[in-house]
C-alpha positions as CSV (number, residue, x, y, z in Angstrom):
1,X,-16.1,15.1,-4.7
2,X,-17.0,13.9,-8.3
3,X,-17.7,17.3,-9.7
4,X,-14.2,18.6,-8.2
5,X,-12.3,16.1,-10.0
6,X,-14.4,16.4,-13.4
7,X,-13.8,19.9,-13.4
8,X,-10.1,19.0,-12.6
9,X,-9.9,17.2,-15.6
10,X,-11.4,19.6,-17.6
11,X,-9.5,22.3,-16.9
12,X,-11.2,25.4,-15.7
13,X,-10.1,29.1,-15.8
14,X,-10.6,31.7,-12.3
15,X,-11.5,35.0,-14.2
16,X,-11.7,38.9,-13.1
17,X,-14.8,40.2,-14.6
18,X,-14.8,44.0,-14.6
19,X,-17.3,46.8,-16.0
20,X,-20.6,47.9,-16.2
21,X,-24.1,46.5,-16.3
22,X,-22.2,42.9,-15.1
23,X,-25.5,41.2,-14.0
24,X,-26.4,41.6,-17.7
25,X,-23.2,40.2,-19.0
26,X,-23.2,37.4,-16.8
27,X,-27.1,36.3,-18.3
28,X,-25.8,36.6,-21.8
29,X,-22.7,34.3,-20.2
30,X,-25.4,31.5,-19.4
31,X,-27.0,32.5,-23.0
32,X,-24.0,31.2,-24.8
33,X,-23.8,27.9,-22.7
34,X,-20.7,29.2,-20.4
35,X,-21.0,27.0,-17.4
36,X,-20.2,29.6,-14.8
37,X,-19.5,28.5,-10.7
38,X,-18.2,29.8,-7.6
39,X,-19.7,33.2,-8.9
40,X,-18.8,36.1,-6.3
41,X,-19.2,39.9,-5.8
42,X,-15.7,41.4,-5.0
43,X,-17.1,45.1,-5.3
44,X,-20.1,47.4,-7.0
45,X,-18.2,46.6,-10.8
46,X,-16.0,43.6,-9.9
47,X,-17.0,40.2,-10.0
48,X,-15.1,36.8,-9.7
49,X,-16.0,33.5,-10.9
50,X,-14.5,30.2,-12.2
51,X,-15.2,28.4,-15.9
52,X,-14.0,25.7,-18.3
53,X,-11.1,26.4,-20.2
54,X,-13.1,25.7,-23.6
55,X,-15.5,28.1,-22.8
56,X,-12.9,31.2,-22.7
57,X,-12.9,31.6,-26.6
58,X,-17.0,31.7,-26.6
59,X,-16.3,34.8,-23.8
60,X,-14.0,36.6,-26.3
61,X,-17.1,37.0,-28.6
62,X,-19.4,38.4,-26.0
63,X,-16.4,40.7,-24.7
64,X,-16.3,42.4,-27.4
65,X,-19.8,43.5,-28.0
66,X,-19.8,44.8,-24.0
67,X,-17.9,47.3,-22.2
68,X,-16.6,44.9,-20.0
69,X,-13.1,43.2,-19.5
70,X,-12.6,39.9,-18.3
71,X,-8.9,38.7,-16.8
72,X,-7.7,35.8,-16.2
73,X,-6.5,35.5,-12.5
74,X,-5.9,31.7,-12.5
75,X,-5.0,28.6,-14.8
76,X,-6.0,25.2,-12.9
77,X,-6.4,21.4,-14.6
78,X,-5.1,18.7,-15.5
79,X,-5.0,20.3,-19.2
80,X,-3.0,23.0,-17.6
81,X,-0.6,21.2,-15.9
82,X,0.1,18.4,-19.0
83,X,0.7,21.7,-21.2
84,X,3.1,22.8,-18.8
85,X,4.8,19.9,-18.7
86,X,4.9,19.7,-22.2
87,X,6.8,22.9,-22.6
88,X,9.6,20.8,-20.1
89,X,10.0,17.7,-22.9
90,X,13.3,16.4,-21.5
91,X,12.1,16.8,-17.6
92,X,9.0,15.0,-18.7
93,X,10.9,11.8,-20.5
94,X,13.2,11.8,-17.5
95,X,10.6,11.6,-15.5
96,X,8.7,8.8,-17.6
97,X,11.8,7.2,-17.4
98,X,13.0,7.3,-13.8
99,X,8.9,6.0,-13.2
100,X,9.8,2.8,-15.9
101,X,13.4,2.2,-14.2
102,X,11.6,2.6,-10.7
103,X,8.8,0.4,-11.0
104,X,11.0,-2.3,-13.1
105,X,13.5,-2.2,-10.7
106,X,10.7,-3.1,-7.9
107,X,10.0,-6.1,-9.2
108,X,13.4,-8.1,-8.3
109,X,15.1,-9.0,-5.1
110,X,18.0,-6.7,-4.3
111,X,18.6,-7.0,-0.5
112,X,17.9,-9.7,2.0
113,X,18.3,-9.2,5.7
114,X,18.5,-11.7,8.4
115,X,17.3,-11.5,11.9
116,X,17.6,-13.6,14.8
117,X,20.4,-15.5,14.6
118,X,22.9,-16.3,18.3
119,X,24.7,-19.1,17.5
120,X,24.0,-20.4,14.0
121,X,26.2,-18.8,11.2
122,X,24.9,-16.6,9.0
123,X,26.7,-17.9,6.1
124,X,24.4,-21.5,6.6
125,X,21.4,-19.8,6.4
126,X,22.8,-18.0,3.3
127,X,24.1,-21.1,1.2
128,X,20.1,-22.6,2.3
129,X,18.9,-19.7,0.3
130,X,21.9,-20.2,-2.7
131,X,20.8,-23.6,-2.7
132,X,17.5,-23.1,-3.6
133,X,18.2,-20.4,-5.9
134,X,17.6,-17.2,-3.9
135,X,20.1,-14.1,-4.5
136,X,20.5,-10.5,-5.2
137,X,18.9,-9.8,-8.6
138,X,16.4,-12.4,-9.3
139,X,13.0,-11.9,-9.8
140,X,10.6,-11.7,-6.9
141,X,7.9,-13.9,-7.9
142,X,10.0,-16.7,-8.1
143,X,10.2,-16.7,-4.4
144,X,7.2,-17.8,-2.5
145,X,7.8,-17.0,1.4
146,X,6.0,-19.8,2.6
147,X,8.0,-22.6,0.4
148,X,11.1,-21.1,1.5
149,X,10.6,-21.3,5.4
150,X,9.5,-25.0,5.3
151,X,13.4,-25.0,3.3
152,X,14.8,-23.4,6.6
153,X,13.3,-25.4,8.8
154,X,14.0,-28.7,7.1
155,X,17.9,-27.9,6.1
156,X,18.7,-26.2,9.4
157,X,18.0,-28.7,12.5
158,X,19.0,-25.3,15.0
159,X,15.8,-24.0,14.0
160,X,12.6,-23.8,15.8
161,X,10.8,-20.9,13.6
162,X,11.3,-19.1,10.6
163,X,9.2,-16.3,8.9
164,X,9.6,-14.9,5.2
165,X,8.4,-11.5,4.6
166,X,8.9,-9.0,1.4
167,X,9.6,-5.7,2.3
168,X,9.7,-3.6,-0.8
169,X,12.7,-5.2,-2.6
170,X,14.1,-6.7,0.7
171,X,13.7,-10.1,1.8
172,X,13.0,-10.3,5.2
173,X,13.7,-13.4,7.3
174,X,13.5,-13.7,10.7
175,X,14.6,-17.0,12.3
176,X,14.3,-18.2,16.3
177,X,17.1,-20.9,17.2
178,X,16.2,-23.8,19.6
179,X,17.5,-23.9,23.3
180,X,18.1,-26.8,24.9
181,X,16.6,-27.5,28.7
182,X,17.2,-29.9,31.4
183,X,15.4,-30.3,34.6
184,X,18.5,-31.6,36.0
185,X,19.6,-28.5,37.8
186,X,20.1,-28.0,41.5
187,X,20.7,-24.6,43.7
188,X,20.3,-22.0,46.2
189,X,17.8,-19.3,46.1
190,X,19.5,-15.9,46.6
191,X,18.4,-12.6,46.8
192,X,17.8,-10.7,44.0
193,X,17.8,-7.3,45.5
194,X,19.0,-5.6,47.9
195,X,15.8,-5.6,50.4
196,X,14.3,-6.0,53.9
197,X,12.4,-9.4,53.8
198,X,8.8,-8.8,54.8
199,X,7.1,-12.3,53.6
200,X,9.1,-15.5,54.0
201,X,7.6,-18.7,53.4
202,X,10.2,-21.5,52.4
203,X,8.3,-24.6,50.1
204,X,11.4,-26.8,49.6
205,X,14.8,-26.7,51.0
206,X,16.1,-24.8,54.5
207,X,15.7,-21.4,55.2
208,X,18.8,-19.2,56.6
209,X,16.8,-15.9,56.9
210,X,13.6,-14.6,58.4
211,X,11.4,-11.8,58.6
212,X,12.6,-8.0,59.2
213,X,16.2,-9.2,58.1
214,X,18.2,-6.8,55.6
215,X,19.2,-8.7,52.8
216,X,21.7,-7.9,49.5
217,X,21.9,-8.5,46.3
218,X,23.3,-12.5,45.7
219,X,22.8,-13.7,49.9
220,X,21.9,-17.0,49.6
221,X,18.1,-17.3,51.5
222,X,16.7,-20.9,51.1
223,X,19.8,-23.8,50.8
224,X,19.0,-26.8,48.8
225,X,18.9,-29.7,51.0
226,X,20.5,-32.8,50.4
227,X,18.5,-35.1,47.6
228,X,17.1,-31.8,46.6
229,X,17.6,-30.7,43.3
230,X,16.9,-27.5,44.2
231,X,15.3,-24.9,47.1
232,X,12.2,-22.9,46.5
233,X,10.7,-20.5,48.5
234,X,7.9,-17.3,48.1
235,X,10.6,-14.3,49.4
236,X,8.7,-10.7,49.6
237,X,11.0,-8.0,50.3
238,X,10.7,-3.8,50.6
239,X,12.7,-2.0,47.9
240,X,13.6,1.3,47.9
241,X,14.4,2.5,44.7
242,X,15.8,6.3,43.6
243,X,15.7,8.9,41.1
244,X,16.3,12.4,40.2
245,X,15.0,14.5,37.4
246,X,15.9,18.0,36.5
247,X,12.9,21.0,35.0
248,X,13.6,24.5,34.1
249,X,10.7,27.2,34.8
250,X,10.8,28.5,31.2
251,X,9.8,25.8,29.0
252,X,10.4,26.4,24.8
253,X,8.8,23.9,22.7
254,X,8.2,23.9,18.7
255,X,4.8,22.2,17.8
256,X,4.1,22.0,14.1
257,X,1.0,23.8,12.7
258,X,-0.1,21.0,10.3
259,X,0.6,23.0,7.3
260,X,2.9,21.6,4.6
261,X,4.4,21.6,1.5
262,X,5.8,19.1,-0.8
263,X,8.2,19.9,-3.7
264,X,9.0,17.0,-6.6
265,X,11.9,16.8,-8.4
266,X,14.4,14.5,-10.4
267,X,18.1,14.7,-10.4
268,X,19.9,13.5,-13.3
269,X,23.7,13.2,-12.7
270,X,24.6,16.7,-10.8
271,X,21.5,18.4,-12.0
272,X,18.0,18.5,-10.1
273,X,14.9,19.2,-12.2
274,X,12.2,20.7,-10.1
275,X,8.4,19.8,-10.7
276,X,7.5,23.0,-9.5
277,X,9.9,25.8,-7.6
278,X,10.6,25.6,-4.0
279,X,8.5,28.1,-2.4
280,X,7.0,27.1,1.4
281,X,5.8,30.5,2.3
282,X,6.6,29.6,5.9
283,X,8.3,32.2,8.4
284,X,9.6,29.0,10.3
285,X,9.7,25.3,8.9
286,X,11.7,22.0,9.5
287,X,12.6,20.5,5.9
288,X,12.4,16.7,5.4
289,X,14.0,15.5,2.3
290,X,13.4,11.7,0.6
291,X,15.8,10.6,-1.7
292,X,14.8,7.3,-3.9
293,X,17.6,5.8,-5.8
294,X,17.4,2.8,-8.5
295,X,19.2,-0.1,-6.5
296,X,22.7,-1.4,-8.4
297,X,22.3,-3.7,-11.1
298,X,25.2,-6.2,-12.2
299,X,27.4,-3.6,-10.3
300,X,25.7,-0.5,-13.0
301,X,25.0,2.6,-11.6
302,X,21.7,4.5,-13.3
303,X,22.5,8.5,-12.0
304,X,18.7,9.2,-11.5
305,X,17.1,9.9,-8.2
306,X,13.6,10.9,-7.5
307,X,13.6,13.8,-4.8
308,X,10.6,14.4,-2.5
309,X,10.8,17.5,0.3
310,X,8.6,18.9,2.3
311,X,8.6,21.5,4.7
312,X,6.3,21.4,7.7
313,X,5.3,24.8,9.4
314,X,6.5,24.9,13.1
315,X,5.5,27.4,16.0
316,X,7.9,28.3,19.2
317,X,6.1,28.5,21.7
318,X,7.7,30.1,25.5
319,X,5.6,29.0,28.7
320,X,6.9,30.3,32.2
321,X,5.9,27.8,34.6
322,X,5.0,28.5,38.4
323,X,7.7,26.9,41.1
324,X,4.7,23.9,42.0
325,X,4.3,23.4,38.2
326,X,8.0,22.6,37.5
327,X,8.1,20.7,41.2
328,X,5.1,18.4,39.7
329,X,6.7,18.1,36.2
330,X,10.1,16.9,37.9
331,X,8.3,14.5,39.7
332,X,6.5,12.8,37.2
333,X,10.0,12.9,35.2
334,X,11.7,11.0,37.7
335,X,8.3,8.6,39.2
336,X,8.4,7.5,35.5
337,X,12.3,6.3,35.8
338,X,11.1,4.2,38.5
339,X,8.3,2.8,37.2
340,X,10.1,1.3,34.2
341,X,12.3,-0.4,36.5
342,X,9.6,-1.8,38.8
343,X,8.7,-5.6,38.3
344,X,4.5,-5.4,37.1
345,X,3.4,-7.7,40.0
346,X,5.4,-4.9,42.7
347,X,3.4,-3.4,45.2
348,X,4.1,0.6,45.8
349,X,3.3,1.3,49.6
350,X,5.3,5.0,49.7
351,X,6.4,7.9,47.8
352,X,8.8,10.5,49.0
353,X,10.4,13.7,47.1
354,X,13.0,16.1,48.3
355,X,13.2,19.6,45.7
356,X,16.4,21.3,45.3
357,X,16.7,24.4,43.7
358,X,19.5,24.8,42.0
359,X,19.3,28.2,40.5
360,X,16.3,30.8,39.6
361,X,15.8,28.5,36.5
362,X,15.9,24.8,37.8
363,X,14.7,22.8,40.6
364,X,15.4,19.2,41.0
365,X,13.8,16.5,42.5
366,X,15.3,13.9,44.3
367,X,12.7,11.0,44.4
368,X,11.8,7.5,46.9
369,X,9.9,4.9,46.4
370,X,9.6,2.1,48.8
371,X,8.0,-1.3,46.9
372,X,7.3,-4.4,47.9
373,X,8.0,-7.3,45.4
374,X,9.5,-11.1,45.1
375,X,13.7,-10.8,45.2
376,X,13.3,-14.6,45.3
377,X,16.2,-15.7,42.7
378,X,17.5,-19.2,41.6
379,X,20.6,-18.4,39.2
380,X,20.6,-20.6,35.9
381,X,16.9,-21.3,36.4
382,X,14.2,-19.9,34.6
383,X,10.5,-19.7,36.1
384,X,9.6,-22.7,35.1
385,X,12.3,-24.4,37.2
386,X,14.2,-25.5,34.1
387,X,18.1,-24.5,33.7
388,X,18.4,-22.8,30.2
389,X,21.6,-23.7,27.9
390,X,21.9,-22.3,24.5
């Protein structure tokens, strides 16, 4: 890796060397102190090999005394490039100067964002931060993140936790309010689901319900009785929950290759300045373009942005799938529905699927699951058995 970027630096030529008796001409290259690499044999009387740019103008000495010619094919290095660049004055200052502006303009707050908040006004938590001198403009490190959520904490009694986080130039705060609780609360437990019960076990309170009965969603199952605050009871119930999912038999996707390209440029005004021209040599690409603008400043607009696009190669692929292939894909569409509505501690005893097909291009599943979890539900109160008020 070290040789790679020393010969970077260096600059280094790729040359066509063409003629005869080359063997010779390449001993006499080593002679002279040419450090030659990456030598290779194209054909009988065509060779190809890489060396530093100062050695070309020892080469033009020995050329001349052969029959040989010598091309230059290639023109890599940091040399190169800076030369380059150098022909491009103004897209080189701009560029110095956009990079100034950029990293200058980094250093000071310009946004801050607030997370969090339900019933606490955002325009409290934003004289807190006026008060201790935190706005739009000032410099970054005279804001230490830990400092100000102790501030937060202390000035705002609604507050239970506070965290201060820099993202880039934005000030991140993100703020959990308090919630009051009192044990106080007394109730009914009621279904939460429609079901048929298959576990019923009441531990405080009567039960109106028993095992085998159908049940819907809000029937009251174990009453409070009286000097209770509340009922509580272990209900187990089967639920059947549905879903349907569509899949055609010919599937098209587009996967990206992993080759890419990236293209820099800088636009002043109306006028983009590219580092290099936009050339991605892909049949099929999807283009992703960055644009990085200095943030206002005392209400001044600079007009420079720094551009960044690349194109990423893509591939269509077509796949015609079999009618069990797009049966099993529909099933796993529509089994994953359900699952996301399923409580984790539910118990799955059956799956059923009916496939429709619609046409010669789609089936559809229609899918069943019958699961067995607590619809044991106490409105207002939280598992703990405490009624939650904001």
């Amino acid at each position: 890796m070290l040789k790679y970027l020393i010969r970077f630096i260096k600059g280094y030529l790729v040359i066509d060397i063409t003629g005869n008796a080359l063997e010779r001409f390449i001993n006499q290259m080593i002679t002279l102190d040419i450090f030659i690499w990456d030598l290779r044999r194209i054909k009988k009387s065509h060779y190809r090999a890489k060396i530093y740019t100062v050695d070309f103008n020892k080469l033009r000495l020995l050329v001349k005394r052969r029959k040989c010619r010598v091309n230059i094919v290639e023109k890599k290095g940091l040399p190169i490039l800076f030369f380059r660049t150098y022909k491009r004055k103004f897209l080189l200052i701009g560029f110095l100067i956009f990079i100034l502006l950029f990293y200058a303009g980094s250093s000071f707050l310009w946004f801050i964002e607030i997370e969090g908040l339900e019933t606490i006004d955002r325009e409290d938590i934003i004289n807190i931060l006026e008060h201790n001198g935190i706005k739009p403009g000032i410099y970054k490190r005279n804001i230490n993140p830990t400092d100000l959520e102790r501030e937060l904490l202390k000035n705002e009694s609604g507050l239970i936790w506070a965290n201060v986080r820099w993202q880039g130039t934005c000030l991140n705060i993100r703020l959990v309010e308090k919630k009051t609780v009192s044990k106080t609360a007394k109730g009914n437990v009621v279904a939460a689901k429609n079901g048929v019960i298959n576990d019923f076990i009441v531990l405080k309170g009567r039960g109106i319900v028993s095992k085998g009965d159908t049940v819907t969603e809000g029937q009251p199952l174990i009453l409070a009785g009286e000097g209770e605050e509340r009922a509580h009871g272990i209900v187990r119930a089967y639920v059947w929950y549905t879903a349907e999912a569509l899949c055609r038999y010919n599937i098209n996707e587009v996967i990206f290759t992993g080759e890419n390209r990236k293209f820099w440029g800088i636009k002043i005004a109306d006028k983009t300045f590219w580092l290099k021209p936009i050339n991605a040599n892909f049949n099929n690409y999807k283009r992703k373009r960055e644009i990085k603008t200095i943030p206002k400043w005392r209400n001044i607009n600079i007009p420079l942005e720094l551009i960044i696009e690349e194109h990423r190669e893509i591939k269509f692929i077509s796949e015609k799938l079999s009618r069990e292939s797009a049966i099993f894909l529909a099933k796993e569409k529509a089994l994953y529905t359900i699952l996301s509505d399923i409580p984790a501690d539910a118990v799955i005893h059956s799956v059923q699927s009916r496939d429709i097909s619609l046409d010669d291009k789609t089936v559809k599943i229609k899918l069943l699951v019958k699961v067995e979890e607590d619809i044991a539900d106490l409105p207002g109160i939280d598992k703990e058995g405490f009624s939650v008020k904001d």
